[in-house]
N, C-alpha and C positions, 0 to 999 in steps of 0.2 A: 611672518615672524616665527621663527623655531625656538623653542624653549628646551636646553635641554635637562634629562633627567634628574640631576642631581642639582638644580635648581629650585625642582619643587619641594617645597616644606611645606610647614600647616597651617604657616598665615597663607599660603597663597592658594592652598585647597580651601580653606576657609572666606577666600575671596570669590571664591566660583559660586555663582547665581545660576537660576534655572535658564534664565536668558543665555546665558555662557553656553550651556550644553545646548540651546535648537542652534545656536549659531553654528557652535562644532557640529551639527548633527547636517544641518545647511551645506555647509562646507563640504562635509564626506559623500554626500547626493550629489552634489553640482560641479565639485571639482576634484574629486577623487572616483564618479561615475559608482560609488556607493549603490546598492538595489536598497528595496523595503526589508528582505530579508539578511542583512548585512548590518543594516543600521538597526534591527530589531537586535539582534546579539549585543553589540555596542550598548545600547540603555540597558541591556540586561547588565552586562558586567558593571556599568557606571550605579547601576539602584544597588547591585551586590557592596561595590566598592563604599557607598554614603552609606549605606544600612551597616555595615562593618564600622568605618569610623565612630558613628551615631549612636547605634544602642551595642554593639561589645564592649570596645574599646572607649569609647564615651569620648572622644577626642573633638566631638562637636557636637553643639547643644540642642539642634536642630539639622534634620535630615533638608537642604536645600533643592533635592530633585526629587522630593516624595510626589509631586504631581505631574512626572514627565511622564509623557502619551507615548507610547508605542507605535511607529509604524505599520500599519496593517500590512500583511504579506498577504500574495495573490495565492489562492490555493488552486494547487491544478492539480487532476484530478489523473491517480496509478495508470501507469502503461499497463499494458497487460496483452499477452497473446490471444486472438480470436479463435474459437471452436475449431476451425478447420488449420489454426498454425497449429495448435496443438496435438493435432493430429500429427500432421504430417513432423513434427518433431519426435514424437515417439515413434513413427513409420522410420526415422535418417538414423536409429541407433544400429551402427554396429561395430565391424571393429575388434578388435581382444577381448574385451571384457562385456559383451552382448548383454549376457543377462543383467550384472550387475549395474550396467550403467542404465540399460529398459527401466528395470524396479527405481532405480534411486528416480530418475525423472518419472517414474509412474507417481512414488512417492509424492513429491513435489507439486507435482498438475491436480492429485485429487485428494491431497491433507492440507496443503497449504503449508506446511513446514518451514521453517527459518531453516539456512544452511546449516548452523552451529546445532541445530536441532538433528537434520538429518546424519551429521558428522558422529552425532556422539547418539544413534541408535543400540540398543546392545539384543541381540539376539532373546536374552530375557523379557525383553518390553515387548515380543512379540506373543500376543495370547492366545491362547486355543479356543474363544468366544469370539475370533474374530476382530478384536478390538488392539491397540495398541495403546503403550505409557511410550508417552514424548517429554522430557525433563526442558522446558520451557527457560525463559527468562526469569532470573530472579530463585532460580532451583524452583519454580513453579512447575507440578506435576499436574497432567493432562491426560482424559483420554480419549484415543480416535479411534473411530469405526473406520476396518478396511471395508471397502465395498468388493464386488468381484475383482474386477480389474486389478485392487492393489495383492488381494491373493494368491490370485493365479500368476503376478510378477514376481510375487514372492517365491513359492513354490520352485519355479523355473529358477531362478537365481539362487537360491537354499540348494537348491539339485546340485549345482556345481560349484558353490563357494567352499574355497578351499579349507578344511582340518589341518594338514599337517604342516607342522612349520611355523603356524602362526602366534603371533608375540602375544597379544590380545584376542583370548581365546573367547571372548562374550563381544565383540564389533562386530556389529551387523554388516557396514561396508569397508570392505579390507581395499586397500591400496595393493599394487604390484608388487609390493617388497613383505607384503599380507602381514602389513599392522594397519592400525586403525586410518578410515582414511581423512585425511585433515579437509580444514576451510578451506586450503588452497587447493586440494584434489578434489573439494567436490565441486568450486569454482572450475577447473579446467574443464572437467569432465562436462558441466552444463555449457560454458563455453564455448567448447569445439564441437557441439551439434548446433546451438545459436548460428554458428558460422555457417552453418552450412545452407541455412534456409534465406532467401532473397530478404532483405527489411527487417531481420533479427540481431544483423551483427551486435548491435548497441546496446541491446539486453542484457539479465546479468540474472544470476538464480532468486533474487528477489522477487524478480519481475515474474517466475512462476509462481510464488505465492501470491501475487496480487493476480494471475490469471486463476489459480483456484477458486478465492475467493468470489471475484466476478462471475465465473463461469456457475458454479454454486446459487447465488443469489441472482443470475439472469436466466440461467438456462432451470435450475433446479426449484426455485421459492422458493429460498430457504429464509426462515423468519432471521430479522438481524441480529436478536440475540445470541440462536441456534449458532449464527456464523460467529460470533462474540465468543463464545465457548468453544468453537472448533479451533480458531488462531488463536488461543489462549489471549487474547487483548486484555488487558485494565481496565480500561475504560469502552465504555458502549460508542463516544463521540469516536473512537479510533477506527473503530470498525462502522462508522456510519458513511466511509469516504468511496466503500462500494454500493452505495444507494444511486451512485448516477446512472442516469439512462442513455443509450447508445440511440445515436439516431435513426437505426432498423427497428429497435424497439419503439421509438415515438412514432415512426409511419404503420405500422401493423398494429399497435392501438389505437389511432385514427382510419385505419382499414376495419378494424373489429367493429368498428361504431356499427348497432344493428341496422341507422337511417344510412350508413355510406353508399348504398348500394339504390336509393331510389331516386327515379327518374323524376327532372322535374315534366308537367302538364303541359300538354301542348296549349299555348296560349291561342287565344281565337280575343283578337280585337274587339271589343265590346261598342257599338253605338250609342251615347250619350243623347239621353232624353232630352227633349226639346222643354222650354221656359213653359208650353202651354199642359205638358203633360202630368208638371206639376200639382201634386191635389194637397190641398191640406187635412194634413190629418185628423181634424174634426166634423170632416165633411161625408 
């Protein structure tokens, strides 16, 4: 049965029961091939839509899906590049813009930086203590420690990026046409070394901030908070989703057990005492 929109008024939203929405919800799983995380959007919009009627507009006297359940979505757990892609992805830079593009991807593998983050760098945020200002989400200000590695990419890249000519004289990564460079040029620019390494093409500059973080919290211990403050996250749960463990890590802590290593005893068959050998023990 199709209804269309200008059919619905407010006796007949006022006619809709919570029954009404699992059937629709029913419906969009079973014959629309719906996920959990598809039909979770859906009750969001449908709790927005009765909460609005309900308590703004007052248009109904009771909220009739206040008790609808949410589909649980399946969480799976950031792709991320392993120690030795990461490698070899900063080994495939070259090309026109060598240095620049090295640093931006050094950037990215050991700050963990959002693209919009690494786009809108300004030469000023780079400090003489080593440390850098990252203007985050929400114009939330951050700061990050360069380690060697991001220095010395600096440096090399500061050596040759271009002064003259350029529109935007405080962008730390200038484009070809040397103004600032956008989301779409630091997208290309991660992109077309992605490409270049076997089982990377699918990846996207995100996917190095989720290998920073990992790499960080597997290879380095870093406490979760530490890393909480490094990706400027909100909330602690957000940055809790690099707490998984990689299955080299589960065998080499079952290797570390200090008993893994002992042998068992050579068994030697024991003869069982005969009924008359038995003594009792008050005897």
């Amino acid at each position: 049965m199709e209804i269309g929109i200008t059919e619905i008024d407010l006796n007949f939203i006022r006619s809709i029961t919570l029954t009404d929405v699992y059937e629709f919800l029913n419906d969009a799983k079973n014959e629309r091939d719906n996920n959990n995380k598809t039909l979770a959007r859906k009750c969001v919009s449908l709790r927005m839509f009765f909460k609005h009627l309900t308590n703004y507009t007052h248009q109904l006297e009771q909220n009739p899906i206040q008790n609808l359940e949410t589909p649980k979505s399946k969480k799976t757990l950031p792709k991320y590049l392993t120690l030795e892609q990461s490698n070899a992805l900063l080994q495939s830079v070259d090309g026109e813009y060598p240095e620049r593009d090295y640093c931006l991807l050094t950037l990215l593998l050991n700050c963990g930086l959002r693209r919009a983050e690494v786009a809108g760098l300004n030469l000023s945020d780079i400090r003489s203590d080593h440390t850098m200002r990252v203007l985050g989400k929400g114009n939330k200000e951050r700061i990050v420690y360069l380690n060697q590695a991001c220095q010395d990419a600096l440096k090399s890249y500061l050596a040759v990026r271009p002064r003259d000519g350029v529109k935007d004289k405080d962008a730390l990564f200038l484009s070809r046409l040397k103004q600032r460079i956008s989301l779409q040029g630091v997208h290309y620019v991660v992109k077309g070394y992605l490409r270049k390494l076997d089982g990377l093409q699918g990846y996207s500059t995100h996917k190095l901030r989720h290998t920073a973080a990992t790499l960080m919290y597997q290879y380095g211990g870093v406490d979760i908070r530490v890393l909480k403050e490094i990706l400027g996250h909100e909330n602690l749960g957000t940055t809790e989703i690099y707490t998984h463990l990689s299955d080299e890590q589960i065998r080499k802590a079952a290797d570390q057990n200090p008993l893994s290593g002992v042998k068992p005893p050579s068994m030697k068959k024991k003869s069982r005492p005969s009924d008359g050998d038995n003594q009792d023990e008050d005897s």
